[in-house]
VEXDREN-2710 file (C-alpha; in Angstrom, 1 decimal):
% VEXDREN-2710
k/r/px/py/pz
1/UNK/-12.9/135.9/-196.5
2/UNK/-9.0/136.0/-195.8
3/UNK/-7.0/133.7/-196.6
4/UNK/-5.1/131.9/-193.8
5/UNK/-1.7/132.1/-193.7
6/UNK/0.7/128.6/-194.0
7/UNK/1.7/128.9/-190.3
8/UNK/-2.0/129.6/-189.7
9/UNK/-3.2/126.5/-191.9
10/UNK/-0.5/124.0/-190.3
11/UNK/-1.8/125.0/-186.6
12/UNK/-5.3/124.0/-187.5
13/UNK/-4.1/120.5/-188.8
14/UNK/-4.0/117.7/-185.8
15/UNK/-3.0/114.7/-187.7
16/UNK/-3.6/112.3/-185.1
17/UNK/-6.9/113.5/-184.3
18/UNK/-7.8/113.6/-188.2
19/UNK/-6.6/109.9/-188.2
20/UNK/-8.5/109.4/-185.0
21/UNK/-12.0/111.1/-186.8
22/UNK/-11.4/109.0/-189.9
23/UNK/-11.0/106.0/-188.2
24/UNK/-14.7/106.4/-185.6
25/UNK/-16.6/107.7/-189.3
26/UNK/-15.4/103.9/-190.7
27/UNK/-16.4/102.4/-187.3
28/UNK/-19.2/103.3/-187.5
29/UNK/-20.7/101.6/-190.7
30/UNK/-19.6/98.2/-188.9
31/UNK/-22.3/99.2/-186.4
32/UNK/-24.8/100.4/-189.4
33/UNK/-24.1/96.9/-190.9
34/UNK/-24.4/94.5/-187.3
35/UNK/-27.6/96.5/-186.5
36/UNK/-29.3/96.2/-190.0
37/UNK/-28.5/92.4/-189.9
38/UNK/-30.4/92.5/-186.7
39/UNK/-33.3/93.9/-188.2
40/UNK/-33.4/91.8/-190.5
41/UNK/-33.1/88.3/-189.1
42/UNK/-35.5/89.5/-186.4
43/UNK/-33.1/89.2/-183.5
44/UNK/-34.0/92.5/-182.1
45/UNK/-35.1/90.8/-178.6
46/UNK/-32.6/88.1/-178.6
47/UNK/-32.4/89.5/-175.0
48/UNK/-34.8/90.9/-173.1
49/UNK/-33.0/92.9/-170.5
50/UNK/-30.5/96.4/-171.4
51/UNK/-27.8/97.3/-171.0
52/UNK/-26.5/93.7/-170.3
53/UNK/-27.2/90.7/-172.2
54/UNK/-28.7/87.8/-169.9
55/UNK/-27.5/89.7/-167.5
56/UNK/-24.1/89.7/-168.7
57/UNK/-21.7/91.5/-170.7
58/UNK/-20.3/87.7/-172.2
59/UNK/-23.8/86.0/-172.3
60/UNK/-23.5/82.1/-172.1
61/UNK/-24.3/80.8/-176.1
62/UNK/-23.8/83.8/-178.1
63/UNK/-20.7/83.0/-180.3
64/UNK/-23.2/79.7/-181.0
65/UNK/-26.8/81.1/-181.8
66/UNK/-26.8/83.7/-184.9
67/UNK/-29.7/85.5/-183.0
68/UNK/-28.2/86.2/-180.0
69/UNK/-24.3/87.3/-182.2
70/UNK/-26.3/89.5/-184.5
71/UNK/-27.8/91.3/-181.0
72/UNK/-25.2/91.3/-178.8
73/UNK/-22.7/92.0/-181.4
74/UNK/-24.5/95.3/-182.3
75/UNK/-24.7/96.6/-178.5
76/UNK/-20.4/95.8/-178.3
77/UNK/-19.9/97.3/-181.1
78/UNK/-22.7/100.3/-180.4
79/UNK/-20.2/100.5/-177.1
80/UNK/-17.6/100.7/-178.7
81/UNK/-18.6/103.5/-180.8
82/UNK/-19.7/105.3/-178.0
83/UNK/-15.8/105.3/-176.3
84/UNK/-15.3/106.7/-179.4
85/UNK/-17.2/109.3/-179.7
86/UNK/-16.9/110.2/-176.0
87/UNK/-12.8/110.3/-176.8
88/UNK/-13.6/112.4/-180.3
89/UNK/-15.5/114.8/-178.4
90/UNK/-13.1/115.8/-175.5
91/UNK/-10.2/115.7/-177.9
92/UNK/-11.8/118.1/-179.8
93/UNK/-12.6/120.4/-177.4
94/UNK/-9.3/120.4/-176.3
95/UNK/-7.2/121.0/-179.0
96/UNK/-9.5/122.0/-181.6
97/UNK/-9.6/126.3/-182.0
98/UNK/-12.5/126.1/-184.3
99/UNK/-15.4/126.6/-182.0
100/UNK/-18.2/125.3/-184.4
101/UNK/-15.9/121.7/-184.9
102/UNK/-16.0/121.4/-181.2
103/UNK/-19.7/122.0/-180.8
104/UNK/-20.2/119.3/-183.8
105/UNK/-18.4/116.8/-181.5
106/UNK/-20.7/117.2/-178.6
107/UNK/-24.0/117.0/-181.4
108/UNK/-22.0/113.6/-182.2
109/UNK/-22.1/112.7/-178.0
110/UNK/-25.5/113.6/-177.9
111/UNK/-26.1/111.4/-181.1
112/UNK/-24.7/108.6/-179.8
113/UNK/-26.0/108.8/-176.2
114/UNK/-29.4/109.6/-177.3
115/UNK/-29.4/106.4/-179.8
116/UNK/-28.0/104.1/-176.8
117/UNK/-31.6/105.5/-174.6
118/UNK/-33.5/104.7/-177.8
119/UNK/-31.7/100.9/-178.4
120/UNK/-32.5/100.4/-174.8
121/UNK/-35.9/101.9/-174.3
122/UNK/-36.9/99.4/-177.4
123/UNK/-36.2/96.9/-175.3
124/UNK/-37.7/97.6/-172.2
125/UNK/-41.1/98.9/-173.8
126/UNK/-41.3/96.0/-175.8
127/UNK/-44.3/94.4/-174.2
128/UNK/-46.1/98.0/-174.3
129/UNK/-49.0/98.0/-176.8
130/UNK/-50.2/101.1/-178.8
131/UNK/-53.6/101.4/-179.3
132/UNK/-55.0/101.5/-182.7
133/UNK/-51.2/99.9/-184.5
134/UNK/-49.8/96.5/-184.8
135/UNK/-46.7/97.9/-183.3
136/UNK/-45.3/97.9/-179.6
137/UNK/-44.3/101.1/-178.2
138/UNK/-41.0/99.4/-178.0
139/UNK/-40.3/98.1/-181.6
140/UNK/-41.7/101.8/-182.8
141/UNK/-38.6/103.1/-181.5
142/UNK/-37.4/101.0/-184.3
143/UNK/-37.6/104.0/-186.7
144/UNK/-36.3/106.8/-185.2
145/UNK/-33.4/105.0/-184.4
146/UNK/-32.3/103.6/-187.4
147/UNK/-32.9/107.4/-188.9
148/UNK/-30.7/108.8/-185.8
149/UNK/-28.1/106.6/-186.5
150/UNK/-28.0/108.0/-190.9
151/UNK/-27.8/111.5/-188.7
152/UNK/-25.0/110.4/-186.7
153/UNK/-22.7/109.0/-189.8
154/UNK/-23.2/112.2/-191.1
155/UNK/-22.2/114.1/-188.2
156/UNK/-18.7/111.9/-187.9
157/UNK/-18.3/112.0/-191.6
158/UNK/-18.1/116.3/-191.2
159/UNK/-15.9/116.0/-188.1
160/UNK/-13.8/113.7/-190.1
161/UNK/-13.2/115.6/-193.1
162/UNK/-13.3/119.0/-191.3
163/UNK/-9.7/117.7/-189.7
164/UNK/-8.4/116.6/-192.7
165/UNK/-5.4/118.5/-194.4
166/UNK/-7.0/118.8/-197.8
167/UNK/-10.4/120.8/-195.7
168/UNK/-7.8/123.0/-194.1
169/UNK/-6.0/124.3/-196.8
170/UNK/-8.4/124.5/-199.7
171/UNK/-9.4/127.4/-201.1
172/UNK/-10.9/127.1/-204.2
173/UNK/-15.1/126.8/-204.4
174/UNK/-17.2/124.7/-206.5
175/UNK/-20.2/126.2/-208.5
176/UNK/-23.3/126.7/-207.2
177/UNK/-25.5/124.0/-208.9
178/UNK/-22.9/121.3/-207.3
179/UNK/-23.7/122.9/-203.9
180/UNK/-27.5/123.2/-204.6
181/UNK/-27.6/119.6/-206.2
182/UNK/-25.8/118.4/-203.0
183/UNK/-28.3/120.1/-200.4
184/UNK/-31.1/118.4/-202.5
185/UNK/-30.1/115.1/-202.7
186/UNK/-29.0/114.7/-199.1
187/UNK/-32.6/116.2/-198.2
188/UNK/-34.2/113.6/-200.8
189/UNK/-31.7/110.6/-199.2
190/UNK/-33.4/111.7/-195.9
191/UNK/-36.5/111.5/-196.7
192/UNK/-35.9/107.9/-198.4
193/UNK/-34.2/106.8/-195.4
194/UNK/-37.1/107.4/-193.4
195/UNK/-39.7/106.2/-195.7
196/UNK/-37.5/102.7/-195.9
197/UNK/-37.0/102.7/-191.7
198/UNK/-40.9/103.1/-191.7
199/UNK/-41.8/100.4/-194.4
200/UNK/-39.1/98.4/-193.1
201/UNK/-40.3/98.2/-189.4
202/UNK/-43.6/98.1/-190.4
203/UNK/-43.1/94.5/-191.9
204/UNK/-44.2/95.9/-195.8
205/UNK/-40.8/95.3/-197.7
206/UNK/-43.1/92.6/-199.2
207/UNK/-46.1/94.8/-199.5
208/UNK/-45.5/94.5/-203.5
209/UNK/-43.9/91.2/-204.5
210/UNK/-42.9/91.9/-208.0
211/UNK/-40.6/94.4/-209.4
212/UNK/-40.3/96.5/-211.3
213/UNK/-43.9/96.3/-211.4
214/UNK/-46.4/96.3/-209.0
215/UNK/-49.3/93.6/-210.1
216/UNK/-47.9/90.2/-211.4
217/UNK/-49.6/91.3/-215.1
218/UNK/-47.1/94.3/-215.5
219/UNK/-49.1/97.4/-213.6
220/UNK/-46.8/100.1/-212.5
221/UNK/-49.6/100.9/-209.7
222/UNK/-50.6/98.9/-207.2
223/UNK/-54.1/96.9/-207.7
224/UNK/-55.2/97.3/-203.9
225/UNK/-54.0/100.1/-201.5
226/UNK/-53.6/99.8/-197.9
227/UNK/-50.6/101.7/-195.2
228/UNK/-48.3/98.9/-195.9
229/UNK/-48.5/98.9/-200.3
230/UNK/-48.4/103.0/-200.0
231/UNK/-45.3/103.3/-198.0
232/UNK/-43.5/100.1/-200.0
233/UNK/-45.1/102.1/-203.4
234/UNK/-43.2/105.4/-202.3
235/UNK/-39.8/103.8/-201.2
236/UNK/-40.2/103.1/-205.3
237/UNK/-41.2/106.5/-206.3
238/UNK/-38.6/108.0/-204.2
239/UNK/-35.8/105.5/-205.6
240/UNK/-36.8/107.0/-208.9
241/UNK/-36.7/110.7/-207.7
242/UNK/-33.3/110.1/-206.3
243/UNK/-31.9/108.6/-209.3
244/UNK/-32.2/111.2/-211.5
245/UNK/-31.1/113.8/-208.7
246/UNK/-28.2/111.9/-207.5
247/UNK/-27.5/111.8/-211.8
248/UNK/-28.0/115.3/-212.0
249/UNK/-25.6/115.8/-209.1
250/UNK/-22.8/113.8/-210.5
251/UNK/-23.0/115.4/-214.0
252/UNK/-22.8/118.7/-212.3
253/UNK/-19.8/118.3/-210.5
254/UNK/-17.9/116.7/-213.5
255/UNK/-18.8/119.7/-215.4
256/UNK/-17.5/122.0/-212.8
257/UNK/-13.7/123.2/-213.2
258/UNK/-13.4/123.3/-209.5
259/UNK/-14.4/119.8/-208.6
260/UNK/-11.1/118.0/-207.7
261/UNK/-9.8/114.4/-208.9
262/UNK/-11.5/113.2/-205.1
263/UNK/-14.8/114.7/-205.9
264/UNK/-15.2/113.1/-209.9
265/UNK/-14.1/110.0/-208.0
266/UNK/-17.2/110.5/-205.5
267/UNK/-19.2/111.4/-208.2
268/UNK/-18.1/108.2/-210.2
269/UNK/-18.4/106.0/-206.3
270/UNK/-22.0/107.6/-206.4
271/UNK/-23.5/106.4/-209.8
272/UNK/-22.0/102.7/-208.9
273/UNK/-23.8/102.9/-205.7
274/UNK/-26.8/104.3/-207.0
275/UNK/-27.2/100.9/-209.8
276/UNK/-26.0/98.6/-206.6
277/UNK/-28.8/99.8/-204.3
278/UNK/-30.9/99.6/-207.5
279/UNK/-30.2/96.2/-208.1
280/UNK/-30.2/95.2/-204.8
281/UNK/-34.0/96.2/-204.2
282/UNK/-34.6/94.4/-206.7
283/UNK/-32.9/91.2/-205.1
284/UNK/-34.3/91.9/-201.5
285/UNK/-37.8/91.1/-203.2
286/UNK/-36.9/88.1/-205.7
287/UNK/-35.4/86.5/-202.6
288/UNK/-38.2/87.1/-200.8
289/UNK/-35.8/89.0/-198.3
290/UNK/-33.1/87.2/-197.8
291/UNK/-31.3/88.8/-195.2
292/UNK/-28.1/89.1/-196.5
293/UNK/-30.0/91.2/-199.5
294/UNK/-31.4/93.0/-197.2
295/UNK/-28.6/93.9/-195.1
296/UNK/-27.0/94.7/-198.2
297/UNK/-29.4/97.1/-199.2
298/UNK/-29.6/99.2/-196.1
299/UNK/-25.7/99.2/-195.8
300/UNK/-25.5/100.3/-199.7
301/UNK/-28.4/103.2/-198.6
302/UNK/-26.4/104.5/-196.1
303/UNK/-22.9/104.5/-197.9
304/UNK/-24.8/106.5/-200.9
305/UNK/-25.9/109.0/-198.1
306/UNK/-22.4/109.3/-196.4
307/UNK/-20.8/110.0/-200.1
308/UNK/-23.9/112.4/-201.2
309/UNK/-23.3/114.3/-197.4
310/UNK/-19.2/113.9/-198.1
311/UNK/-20.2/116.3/-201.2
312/UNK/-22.5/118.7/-199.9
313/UNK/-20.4/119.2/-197.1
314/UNK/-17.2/119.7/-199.4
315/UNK/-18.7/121.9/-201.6
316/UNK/-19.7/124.2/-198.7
317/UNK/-16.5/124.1/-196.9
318/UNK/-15.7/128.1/-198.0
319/UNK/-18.8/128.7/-196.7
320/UNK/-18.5/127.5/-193.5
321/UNK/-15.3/127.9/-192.0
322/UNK/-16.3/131.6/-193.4
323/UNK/-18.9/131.3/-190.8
324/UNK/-18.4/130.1/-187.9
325/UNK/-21.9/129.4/-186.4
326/UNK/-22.5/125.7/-188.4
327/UNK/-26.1/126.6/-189.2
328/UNK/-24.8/128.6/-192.1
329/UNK/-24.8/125.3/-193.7
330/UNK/-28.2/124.9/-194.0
331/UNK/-28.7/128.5/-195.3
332/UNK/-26.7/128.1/-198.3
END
């Protein structure tokens, strides 16, 4: 691949549309945050009608009534980010000249439009049964849009750092067992994410009471099995798998001579996360949820994602602006 020139690198660089990027990828854990408190105090159908609230876009109470904040405060702030991202996206394909950056800002509209039908559609098939679950059509929308919106951080979080100064002008790879180790982990942090969204929505975060066990007299397996104890049992055996990967994955990169001081730190940021969302299951079920734990948890889960994808998609970066079409990526 050649090497850009200064001139060339300097042309690339939009400062105030990398400070614009950064700024929507922050936003947009406010919105991770308001919408798992949501979850978790139940408030999902504080209102009953979508778009508005009440019929309003200022409903009468809500600044009063910690229901009807936690709701209504996720669909501002879900408004919000969607400005946002409708700005991000036409700036980009205005003044970006990397074709493949421009594209990833309409993936990030799509995102972000797609989640709003999803948020509203839970709403308004609320009342719809399903034969043969315990779960409306409506609050089974639940789970693919709290895994959309993992996808979506992602998605900013590239955007961000592809604008950056530091993306532009780097030249020097890391090994390939930091970007194997990366792919991994962000496939395993998927597949958590989901398992959690599904055990989550599915009312079994208490499935098993204890921990670290799973019987009150010190059994690492369950006593009695049913859907609810076998997804709660593999959020545990997953926590496990991603604990030594996520381990393996920081060792790697603190072994290789390429890693800069930003990716030992990330690497560092990553084992503290990794013991906080450890600890932190651990308090969601000695509290019996509490939903501050809880909230805690899933804002922890995502933040170990965003840093795990921050990673993988730094340790790529030769690789794809070496090839333009993004889904070199994912063939690496």
């Amino acid at each position: 691949m050649a090497v850009a020139s200064p001139s060339r690198r300097t042309s690339l660089h939009h400062p105030t549309l990398a400070v614009f990027a950064a700024i929507g990828s922050g936003w947009v854990f406010v919105l991770v945050t308001l919408g798992a408190f949501t979850t978790s105090i139940g408030a999902g159908m504080a209102f009953p009608d979508w778009p508005l609230s009440h019929g309003s876009i200022n409903p009468e109470g809500w600044l009063r009534d910690i229901s009807m904040f936690a709701e209504h405060s996720h669909r501002l702030t879900g408004m919000v980010m969607g400005l946002v991202t409708i700005a991000l996206a036409a700036w980009l394909w205005l003044r970006e000249e990397r074709r493949w950056l421009r594209e990833l800002g309409l993936y990030a509209l799509a995102i972000v439009i797609l989640q709003g039908v999803i948020g509203g559609q839970r709403v308004t098939l609320n009342a719809i049964p399903v034969p043969g679950f315990d779960m409306s059509l409506g609050e089974m929308l639940r789970i693919p849009h709290g895994i959309l919106a993992q996808v979506y951080v992602c998605v900013l979080i590239a955007v961000a750092v592809a604008l950056s100064r530091r993306w532009i002008e780097r030249t020097a790879p890391v090994g390939p067992a930091v970007r194997r180790l990366g792919l991994v982990s962000c496939v395993l942090l998927f597949v958590q994410l989901a398992i959690a969204a599904t055990m989550r929505h599915n009312a079994a975060g208490l499935a098993i009471p204890v921990f670290p066990y799973s019987t009150v007299d010190g059994h690492w397996l369950p006593a009695a099995w049913d859907f609810r104890v076998g997804i709660h049992f593999a959020h545990r055996v997953m926590a496990v798998v991603l604990a030594v990967a996520l381990s393996l994955l920081a060792w790697a990169i603190r072994r290789d001579a390429a890693s800069t001081m930003s990716m030992k730190a990330a690497a560092s940021a990553l084992i503290s996360l990794l013991v906080l969302q450890i600890l932190l299951g651990a308090l969601v079920i000695q509290t019996g949820r509490n939903p501050h734990m809880t909230t805690a948890h899933v804002v922890v889960g995502a933040l170990t994602l965003a840093v795990t994808f921050w990673i993988a998609w730094v340790s790529h970066r030769d690789r794809i602006e070496g090839n333009a079409p993004l889904a070199t990526l994912s063939r690496a």
